[in-house]
N, C-alpha and C positions, 0 to 999 in steps of 0.2 A: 237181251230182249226185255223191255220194262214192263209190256204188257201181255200174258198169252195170246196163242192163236184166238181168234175171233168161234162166233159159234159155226158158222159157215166153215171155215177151215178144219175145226173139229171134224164136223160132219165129213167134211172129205176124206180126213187123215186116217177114221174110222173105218170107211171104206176100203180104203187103197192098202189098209194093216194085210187082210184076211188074204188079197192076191199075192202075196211075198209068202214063204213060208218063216220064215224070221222077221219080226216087226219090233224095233226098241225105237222108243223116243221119250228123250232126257232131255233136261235143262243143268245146266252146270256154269259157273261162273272162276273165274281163272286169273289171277293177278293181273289184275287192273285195275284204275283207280275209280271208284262208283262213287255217281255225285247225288243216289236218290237213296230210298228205305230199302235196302234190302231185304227186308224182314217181309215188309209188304211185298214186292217184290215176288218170291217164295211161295207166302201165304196164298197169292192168285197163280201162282203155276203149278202149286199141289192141288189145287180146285181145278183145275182143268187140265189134271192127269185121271183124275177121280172120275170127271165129267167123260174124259176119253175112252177110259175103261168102260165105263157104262155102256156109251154106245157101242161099242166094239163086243161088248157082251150079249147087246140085243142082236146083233147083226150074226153070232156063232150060234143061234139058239141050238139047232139041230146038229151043230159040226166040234168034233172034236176038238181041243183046243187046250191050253196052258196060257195063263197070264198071270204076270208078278209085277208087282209093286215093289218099288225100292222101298230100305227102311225110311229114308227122309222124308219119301212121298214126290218127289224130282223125278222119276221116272218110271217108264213102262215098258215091261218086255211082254212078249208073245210070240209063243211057237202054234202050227200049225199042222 
């Protein structure tokens, strides 16, 4: 995927985390051959992992919760 989810699907994915009691969502890339910047690439799916947690945070105010960050910044878990 070359560009993250939009702000809209943020907003949903936000949402629909809290109803699961397990919620991960990662970006990972896997031998294949890539014809764009990876780097950039990255740079915009650790900002809308960041951007995800956030709202996923406003949305737990009152509820218990766990949420981690991978070390790369690629992905996001959450228990509930």
């Amino acid at each position: 995927m070359r560009v993250p989810p939009d702000d809209t699907s943020c907003q949903i994915i936000a949402e629909t985390a809290p109803i699961v009691s397990d919620f991960a969502f990662c970006f990972r890339c896997f031998n294949y051959e890539i014809d764009y910047d990876i780097d950039t690439v990255y740079t915009k799916h650790c900002l809308f992992i960041e951007q995800l947690q956030n709202r996923i945070l406003n949305l737990l105010l009152n509820r218990q919760h766990y949420i981690g960050i991978e070390e790369d910044g690629h992905g996001i878990i959450t228990w509930f």
